[in-house]
N, C-alpha and C positions, 0 to 999 in steps of 0.2 A: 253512674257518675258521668258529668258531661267531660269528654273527649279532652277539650280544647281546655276543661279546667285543671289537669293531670299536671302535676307540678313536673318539670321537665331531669330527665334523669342524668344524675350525677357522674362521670367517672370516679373511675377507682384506680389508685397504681400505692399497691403494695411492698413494702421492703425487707427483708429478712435481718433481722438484727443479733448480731452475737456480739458487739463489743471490738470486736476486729478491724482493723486500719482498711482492708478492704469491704466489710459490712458500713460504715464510715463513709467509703467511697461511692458504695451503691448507693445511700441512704441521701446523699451530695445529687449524684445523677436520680435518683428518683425526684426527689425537690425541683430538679430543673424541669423533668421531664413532667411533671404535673403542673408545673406553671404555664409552657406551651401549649398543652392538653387541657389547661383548665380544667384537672383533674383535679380529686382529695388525695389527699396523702394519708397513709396508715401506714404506722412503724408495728413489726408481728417481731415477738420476742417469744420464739418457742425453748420449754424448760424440758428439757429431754427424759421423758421420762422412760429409758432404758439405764440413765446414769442413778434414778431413785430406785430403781430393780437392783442396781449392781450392786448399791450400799446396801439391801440387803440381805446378799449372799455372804458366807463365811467368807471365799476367796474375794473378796471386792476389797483391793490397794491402788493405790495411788501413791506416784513418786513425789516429791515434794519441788518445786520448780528453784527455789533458790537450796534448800537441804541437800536436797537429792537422797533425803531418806525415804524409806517403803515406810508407809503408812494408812490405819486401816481406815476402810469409805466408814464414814457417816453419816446418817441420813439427816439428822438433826444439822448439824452442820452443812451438808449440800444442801438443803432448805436456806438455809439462811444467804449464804454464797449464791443462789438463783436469787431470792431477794435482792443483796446486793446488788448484782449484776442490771436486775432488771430498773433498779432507781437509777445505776448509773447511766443505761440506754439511756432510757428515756431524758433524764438531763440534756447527754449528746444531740436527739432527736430535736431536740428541745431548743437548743440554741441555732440548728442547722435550721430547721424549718422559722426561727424566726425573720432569716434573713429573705425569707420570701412572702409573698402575699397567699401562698395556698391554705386553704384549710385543715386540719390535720389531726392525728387520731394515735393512740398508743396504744395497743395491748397485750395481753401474756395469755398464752393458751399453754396444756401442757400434754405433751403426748410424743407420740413417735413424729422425730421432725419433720422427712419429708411429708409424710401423710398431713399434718397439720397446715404444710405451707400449699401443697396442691392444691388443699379442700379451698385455701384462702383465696388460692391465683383465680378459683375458678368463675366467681364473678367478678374480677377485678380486668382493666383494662392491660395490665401489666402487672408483672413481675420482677422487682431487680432485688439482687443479693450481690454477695460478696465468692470470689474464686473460690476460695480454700476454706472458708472459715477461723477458727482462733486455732487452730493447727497451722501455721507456716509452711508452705511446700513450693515449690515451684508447677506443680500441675496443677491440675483440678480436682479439688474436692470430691469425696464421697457423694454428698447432700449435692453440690449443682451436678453431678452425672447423671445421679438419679435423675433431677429436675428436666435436663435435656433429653432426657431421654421419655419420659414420662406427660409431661407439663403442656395442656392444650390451650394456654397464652402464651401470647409472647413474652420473652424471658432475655433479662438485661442481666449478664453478668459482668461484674468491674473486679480486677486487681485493683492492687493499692496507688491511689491517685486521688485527683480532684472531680472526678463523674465523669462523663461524658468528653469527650474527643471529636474535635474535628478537622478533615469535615465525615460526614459519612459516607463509607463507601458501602453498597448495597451488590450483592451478587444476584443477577437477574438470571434466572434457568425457563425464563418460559411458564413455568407450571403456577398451577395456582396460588401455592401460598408464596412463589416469587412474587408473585401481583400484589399481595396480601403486604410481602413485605418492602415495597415500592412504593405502596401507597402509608403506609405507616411514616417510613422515611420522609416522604416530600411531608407528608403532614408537619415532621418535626423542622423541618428546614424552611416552612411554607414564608418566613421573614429574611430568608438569607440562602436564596436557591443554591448559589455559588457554592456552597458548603456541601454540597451532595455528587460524589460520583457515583456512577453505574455500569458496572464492569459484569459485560452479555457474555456468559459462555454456556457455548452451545452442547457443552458434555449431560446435560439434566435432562431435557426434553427431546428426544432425538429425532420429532415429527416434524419438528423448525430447524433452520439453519442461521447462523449468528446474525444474517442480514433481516430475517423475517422477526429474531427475538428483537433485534433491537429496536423494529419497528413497533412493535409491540407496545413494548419501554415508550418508546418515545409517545405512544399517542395517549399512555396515562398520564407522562408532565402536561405536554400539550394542554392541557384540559385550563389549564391558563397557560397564557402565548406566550405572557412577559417574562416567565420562569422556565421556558423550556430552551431560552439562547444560553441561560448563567448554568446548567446543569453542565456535568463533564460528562461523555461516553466514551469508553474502551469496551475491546474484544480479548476477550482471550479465547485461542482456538482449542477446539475439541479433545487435540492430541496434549495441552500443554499443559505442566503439574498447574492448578488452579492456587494452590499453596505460594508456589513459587511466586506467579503472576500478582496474587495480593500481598506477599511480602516487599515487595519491588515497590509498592507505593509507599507514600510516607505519612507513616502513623491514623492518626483517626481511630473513627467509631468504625466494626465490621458487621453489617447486617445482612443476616443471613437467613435462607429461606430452609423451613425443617430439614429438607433432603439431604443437606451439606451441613449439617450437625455435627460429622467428624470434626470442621473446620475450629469446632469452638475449644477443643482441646489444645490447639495448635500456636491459635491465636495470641498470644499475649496481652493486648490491648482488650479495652471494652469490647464484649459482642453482645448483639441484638437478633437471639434466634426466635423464628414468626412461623407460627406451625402455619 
């Protein structure tokens, strides 16, 4: 086939959907983040299939959420109840994505989640879900630990909110996938530099010193002139909690490069971890 007649290749940015106020908010921030990207949008609604194994086991109960009776799994019933669920996604998906011009896609796979969502991230330009899932908690979910820990895209996790936060703040450590996620960021800010700090500390690559990473940093904006006066830079020094240092700013998106992966537990607001 001639070269030049190869139809040109689409992104991908994938969303995990269970129905929850923060899957909701991921599903909000992947919408935006595919319109920027001039990416497609695909909503992944995985049917858990260790909950159709539990229905059936003799022991498989389940409490009743307004009863509060014990009562037994049914398979026949958790079928239907995934059914449900997944017309009601997709509706939700349905009305979010019409407030954008992206393209967009729905589908249900069924299997053990994280495995289901990996396989998905894996050609996909991204990945966002939701913190905690349709369990409520104040930490992080089972499924995004796994993810953070596992997952070779970058991966957008949202509490409960409207998507995306700004502006972003980006931790530059020197190393490569800092680069990696530096260059993602200006990607997304590339209409509104202003929106992007970059906060060098030198606790990650211990072969530069804060003046050399910053430099660094800077000669990736640089790469257009007119956008590298509206960026913000800070240092945080070697010895200083780097927690502390991004807690001090105020609010936004936190983008983070794999190595500083603790940070997404920590976080509260949106973060954007970039292996």
């Amino acid at each position: 086939m001639n070269e030049a007649a190869m139809p040109e290749r689409v992104e991908r940015i994938v969303v995990a959907l269970d129905a929850s106020p923060q899957s909701v908010a991921a599903l909000k921030a992947a919408a935006e983040l595919a319109t920027l990207m001039q990416a497609e949008l695909e909503g992944l609604f995985v049917e858990d299939i260790n909950l159709l194994y539990l229905c059936g086991l003799p022991f498989g109960h389940e409490i009743g959420s307004y009863t509060a009776k014990l009562r037994r799994l049914d398979n026949a019933a958790m079928e239907r109840q995934l059914r449900v669920l997944a017309a009601t996604i997709q509706q939700v998906m349905e009305r979010v994505a019409a407030q954008t011009p992206v393209r967009w896609s729905f589908r249900v796979r069924r299997g053990p989640v994280v495995q289901e969502l990996l396989a998905a991230a894996q050609s996909a330009a991204l990945l966002s879900m939701g913190r905690a899932g349709r369990v409520r908690r104040k930490g992080i979910g089972s499924t995004a630990q796994s993810l953070v820990s596992q997952a070779q895209r970058p991966l957008l996790i949202l509490g409960e909110g409207n998507g995306l936060e700004y502006p972003l703040t980006v931790v530059y450590t020197g190393t490569a996938a800092a680069q990696r996620a530096l260059e993602l960021a200006l990607r997304l800010v590339r209409h509104e530099p202003s929106r992007l700090r970059v906060v060098v500390w030198d606790g990650g690559d211990t072969t530069l010193d804060a003046a050399q990473m910053e430099q660094a940093a800077r000669r990736l904006v640089e790469a257009e002139p007119e956008r590298a006066a509206q960026v913000t830079f800070l240092r945080a020094s070697r010895s200083a909690d780097l927690h502390a240092a991004l807690r001090a700013l105020d609010g936004g998106t936190l983008v983070l490069p794999r190595e500083q992966a603790a940070l997404v537990a920590q976080h509260a607001g949106p973060t954007l971890l970039v292996p």
